[in-house]
N, C-alpha and C positions, 0 to 999 in steps of 0.2 A: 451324813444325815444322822442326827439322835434322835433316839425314841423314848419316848417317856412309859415306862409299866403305869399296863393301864390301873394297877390298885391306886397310883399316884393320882391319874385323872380322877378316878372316884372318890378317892380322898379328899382334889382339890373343889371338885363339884359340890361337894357339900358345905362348904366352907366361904362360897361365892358372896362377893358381898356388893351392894346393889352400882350400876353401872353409871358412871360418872354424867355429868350432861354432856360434853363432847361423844361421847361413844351413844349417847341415845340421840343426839341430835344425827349424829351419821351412819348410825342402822336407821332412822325414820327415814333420812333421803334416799337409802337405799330399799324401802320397804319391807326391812326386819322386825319384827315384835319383839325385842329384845327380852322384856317382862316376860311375855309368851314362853320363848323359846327355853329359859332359864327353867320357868317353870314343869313346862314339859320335860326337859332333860333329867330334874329332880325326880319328875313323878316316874321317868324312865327308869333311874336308878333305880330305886323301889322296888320296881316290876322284874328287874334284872334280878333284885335281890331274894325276890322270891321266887324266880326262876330257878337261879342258881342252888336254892337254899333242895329245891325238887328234884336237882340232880344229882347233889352230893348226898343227899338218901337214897340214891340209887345206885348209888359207884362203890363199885367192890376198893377194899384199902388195898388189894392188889394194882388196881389201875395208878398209872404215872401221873395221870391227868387231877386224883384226889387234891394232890397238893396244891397243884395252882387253881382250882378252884376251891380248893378254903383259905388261898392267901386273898381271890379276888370278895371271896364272902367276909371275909373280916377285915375287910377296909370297909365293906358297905355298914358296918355295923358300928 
């Protein structure tokens, strides 16, 4: 199994571009908001971004953890 770094998912989230008619006609029959969903994800990211942005003012440059979250803060930006 591969996994994608999640800076890659937030990079590609942003970047989303609107969903075909086949993909919206087959989240409708499965009861998806497709629009919805994208949306909230975005406004998610954001919220992430300003999370994140709260803790790395918090984190000593001793801690290991600084790094990857200023590589996950600078994909969101």
């Amino acid at each position: 199994m591969t996994t994608i770094p999640s800076t890659t998912i937030i990079t590609n989230l942003k970047s989303v571009t609107l969903s075909t008619a086949n993909t919206l006609k087959n989240a409708n029959t499965n009861g998806i908001d497709m629009a919805g969903m994208l949306a909230l994800a975005l406004s998610k990211a954001a919220e992430l971004k300003v999370c994140l942005s709260l803790i790395v003012r918090s984190t000593d440059t001793a801690d290991a953890n600084l790094t990857a979250l200023n590589d996950i803060l600078a994909s969101l930006t």
